[in-house]
C-alpha positions as CSV (number, residue, x, y, z in Angstrom):
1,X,0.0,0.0,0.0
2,X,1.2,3.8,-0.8
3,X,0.9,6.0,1.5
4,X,2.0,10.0,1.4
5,X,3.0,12.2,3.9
6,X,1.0,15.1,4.0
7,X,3.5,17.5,5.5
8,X,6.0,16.8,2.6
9,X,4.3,14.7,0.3
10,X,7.1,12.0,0.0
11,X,5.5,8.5,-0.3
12,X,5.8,5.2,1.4
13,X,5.1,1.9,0.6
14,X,3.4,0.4,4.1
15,X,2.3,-3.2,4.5
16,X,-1.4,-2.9,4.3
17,X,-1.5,-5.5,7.1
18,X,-0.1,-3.5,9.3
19,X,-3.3,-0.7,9.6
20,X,-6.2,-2.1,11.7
21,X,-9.5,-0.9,10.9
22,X,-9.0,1.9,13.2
23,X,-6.1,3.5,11.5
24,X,-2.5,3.7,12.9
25,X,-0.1,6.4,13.2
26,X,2.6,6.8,11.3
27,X,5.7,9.0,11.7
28,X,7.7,10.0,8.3
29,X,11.4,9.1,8.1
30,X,11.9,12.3,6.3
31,X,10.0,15.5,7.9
32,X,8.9,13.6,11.5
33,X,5.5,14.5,10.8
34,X,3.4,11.9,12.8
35,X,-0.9,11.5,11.3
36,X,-2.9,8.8,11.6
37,X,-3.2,6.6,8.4
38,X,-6.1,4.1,8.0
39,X,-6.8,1.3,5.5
40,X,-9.5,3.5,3.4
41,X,-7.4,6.6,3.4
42,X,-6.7,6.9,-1.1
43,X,-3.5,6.1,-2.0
44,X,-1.2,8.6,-4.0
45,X,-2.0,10.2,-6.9
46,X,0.1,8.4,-9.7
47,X,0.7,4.6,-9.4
48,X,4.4,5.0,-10.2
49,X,6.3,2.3,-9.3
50,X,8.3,3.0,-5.6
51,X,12.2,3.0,-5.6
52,X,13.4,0.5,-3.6
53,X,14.8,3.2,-1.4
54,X,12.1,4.7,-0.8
55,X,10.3,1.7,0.7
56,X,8.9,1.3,4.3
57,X,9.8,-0.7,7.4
58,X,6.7,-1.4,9.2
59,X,7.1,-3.0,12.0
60,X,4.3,-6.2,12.8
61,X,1.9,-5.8,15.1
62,X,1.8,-8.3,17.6
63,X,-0.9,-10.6,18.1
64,X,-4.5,-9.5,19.8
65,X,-7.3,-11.1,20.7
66,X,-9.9,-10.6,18.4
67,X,-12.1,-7.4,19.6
68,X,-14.3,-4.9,18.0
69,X,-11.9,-1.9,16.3
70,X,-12.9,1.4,18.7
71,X,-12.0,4.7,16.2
72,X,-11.2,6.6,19.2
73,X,-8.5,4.6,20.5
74,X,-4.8,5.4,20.2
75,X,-2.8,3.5,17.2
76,X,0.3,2.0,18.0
77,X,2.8,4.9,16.1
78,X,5.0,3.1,13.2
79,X,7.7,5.1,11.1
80,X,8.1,5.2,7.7
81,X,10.2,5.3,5.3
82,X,13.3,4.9,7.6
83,X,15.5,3.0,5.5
84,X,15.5,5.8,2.9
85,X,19.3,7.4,2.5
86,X,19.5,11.3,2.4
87,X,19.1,12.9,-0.7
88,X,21.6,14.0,-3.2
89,X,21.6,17.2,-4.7
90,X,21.2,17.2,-8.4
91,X,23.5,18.3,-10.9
92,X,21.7,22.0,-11.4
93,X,22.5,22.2,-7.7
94,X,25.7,21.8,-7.7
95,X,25.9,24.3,-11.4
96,X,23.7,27.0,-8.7
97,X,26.2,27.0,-6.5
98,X,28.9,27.5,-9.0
99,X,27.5,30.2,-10.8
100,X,26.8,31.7,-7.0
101,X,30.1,31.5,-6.3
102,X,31.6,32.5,-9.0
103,X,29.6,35.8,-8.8
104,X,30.6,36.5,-5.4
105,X,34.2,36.3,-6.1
106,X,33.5,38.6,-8.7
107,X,32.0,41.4,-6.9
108,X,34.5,41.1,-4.2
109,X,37.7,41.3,-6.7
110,X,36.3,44.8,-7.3
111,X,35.1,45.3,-3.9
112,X,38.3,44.8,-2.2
113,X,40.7,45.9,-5.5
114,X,42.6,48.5,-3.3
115,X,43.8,45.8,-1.3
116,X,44.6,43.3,-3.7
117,X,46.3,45.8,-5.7
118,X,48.7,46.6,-2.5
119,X,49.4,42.9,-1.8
120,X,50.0,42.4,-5.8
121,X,51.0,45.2,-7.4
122,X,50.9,43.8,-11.2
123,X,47.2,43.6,-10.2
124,X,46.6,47.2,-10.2
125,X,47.7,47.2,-14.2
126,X,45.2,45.0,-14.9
127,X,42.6,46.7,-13.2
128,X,43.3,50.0,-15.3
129,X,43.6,47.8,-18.5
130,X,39.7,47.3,-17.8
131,X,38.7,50.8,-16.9
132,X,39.1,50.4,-12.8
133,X,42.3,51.8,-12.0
134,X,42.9,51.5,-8.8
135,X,45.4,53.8,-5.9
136,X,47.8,51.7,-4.0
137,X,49.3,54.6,-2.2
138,X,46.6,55.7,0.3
139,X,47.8,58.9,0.1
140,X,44.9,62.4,-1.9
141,X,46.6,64.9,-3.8
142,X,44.8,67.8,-4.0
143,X,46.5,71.4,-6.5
144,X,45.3,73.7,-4.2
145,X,46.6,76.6,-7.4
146,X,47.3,77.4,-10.8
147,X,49.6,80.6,-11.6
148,X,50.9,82.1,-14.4
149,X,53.4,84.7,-12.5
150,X,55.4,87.3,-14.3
151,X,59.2,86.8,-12.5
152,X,60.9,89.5,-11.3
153,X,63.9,88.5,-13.5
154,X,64.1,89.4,-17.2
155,X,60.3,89.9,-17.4
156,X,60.6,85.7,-17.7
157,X,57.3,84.1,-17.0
158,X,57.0,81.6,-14.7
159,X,54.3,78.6,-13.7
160,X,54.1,78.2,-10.0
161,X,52.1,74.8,-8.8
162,X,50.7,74.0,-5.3
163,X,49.2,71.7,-3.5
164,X,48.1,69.3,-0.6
165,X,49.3,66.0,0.0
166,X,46.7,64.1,2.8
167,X,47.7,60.4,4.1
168,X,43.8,59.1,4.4
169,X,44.3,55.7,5.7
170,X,45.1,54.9,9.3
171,X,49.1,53.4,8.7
172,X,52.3,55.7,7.7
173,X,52.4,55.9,4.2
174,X,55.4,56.2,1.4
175,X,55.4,59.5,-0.8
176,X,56.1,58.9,-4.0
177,X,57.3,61.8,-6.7
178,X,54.7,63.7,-8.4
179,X,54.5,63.9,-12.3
180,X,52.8,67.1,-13.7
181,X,51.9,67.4,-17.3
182,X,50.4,70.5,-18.6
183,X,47.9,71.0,-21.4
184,X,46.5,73.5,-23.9
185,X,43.0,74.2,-24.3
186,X,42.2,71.5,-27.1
187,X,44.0,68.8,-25.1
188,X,47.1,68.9,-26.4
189,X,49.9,67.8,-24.0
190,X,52.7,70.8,-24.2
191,X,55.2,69.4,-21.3
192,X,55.5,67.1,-18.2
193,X,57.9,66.7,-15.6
194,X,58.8,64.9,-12.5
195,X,59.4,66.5,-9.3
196,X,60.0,65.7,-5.4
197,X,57.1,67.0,-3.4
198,X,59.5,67.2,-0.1
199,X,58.8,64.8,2.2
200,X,59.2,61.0,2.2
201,X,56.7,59.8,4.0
202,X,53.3,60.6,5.8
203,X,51.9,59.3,9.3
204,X,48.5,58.5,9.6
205,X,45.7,62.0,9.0
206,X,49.1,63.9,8.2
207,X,49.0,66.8,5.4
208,X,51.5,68.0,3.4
209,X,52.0,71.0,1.3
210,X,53.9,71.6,-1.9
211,X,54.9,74.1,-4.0
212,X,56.7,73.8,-7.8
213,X,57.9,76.2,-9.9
214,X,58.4,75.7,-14.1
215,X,60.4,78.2,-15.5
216,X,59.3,79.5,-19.2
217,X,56.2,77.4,-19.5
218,X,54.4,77.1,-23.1
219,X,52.6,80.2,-23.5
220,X,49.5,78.5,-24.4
221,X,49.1,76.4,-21.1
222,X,45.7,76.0,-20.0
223,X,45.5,73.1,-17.6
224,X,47.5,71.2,-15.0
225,X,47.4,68.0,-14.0
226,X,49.6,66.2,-11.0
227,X,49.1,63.1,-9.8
228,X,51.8,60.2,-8.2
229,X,54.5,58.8,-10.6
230,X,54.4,55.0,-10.9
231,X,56.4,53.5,-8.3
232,X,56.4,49.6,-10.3
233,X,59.1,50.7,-12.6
């Protein structure tokens, strides 16, 4: 006989024997949900052949003096189904959990790309190659001014550059050079240079300030730009 859990639906095959008249309960292998299961009670929907797994271990009743069944009484409890083995995940299962993982490894290669960019440095060209690029210094460099200033010397003109260096992260930091590049209005790069902002390294919260003078810059200089000198080489 077939019988189905109705808390998780997973079907049993019970001796039939086994039920009295009265109904007996029965307590599924799989969820522990106990009901009471009588003889009448329909079987499951499809008659698909049981796998042998799947079958159930009724125990016999023992022998009683014949006696008129009484619905009320209590059923001796039998369990079902308790020689089935634990499922096994199915192949999409295992493919979900892959794709999952994958994913998450993928947000946190970006998430945390600072850091693996510090611990391997050929990392942080690879990020850039993509569009990410990433600052391994932990240091903010801020051009605090732009001046074009008429020298004192010749009439010569000269391009005086300052600015802020801020250590933002809570450890004592390395200060690399600074590369400026300036450009004309359309783009163009006219000139670039490497210079040493002053100071080697920063502790933790500490500022810096800089100042750079170019002598006889291009006359048609309209934009600065500064920013750390590659330290890889």
């Amino acid at each position: 006989m077939i019988i189905a859990c109705p808390h998780c639906s997973t079907r049993f095959d019970v001796n039939a024997a086994a039920l009295p008249p009265a109904g007996r309960k029965v307590k599924c292998a799989r969820c522990g949900h106990v009901w009471v299961q009588r003889p009448a009670q329909p079987a499951a929907a499809d008659d698909e052949p049981m796998p042998a797994e799947a079958a159930a271990i009724v125990a016999p009743e023992p022998a009683k003096a014949p006696r008129e069944p009484r619905p009320e009484a209590t059923p001796e409890m039998i369990w079902a189904g308790t020689d089935i083995p634990p499922r096994r995940p199915s192949y999409g299962a295992y493919w979900a959990v892959g794709v999952a993982s994958i994913v998450v490894l993928f947000a946190a290669s970006f998430a945390y790309r600072t850091e693996i960019a510090a611990a391997v440095p050929m990392m942080g060209k690879v990020y850039a190659m993509i569009g990410f690029p990433v600052d391994t210094t932990g240091l903010e460099l801020t051009i605090e001014a732009k001046a074009m200033n008429e020298s004192s010397q010749g009439g010569a003109s000269t391009l005086l550059v300052t600015g802020v260096i801020a250590n933002v992260t809570s450890e004592e930091r390395p200060v690399p050079q600074i590369s400026a590049t300036l450009y004309a209005e359309d783009k163009r790069e006219l000139h670039s240079w490497t210079f040493d902002p002053g100071v080697t390294t920063l502790k933790p919260g500490e500022t810096h300030a800089f100042k750079q003078e170019l002598a006889q810059p291009p006359p048609d200089t309209y934009q600065v730009y500064a920013h750390f000198a590659d330290t890889d080489g």
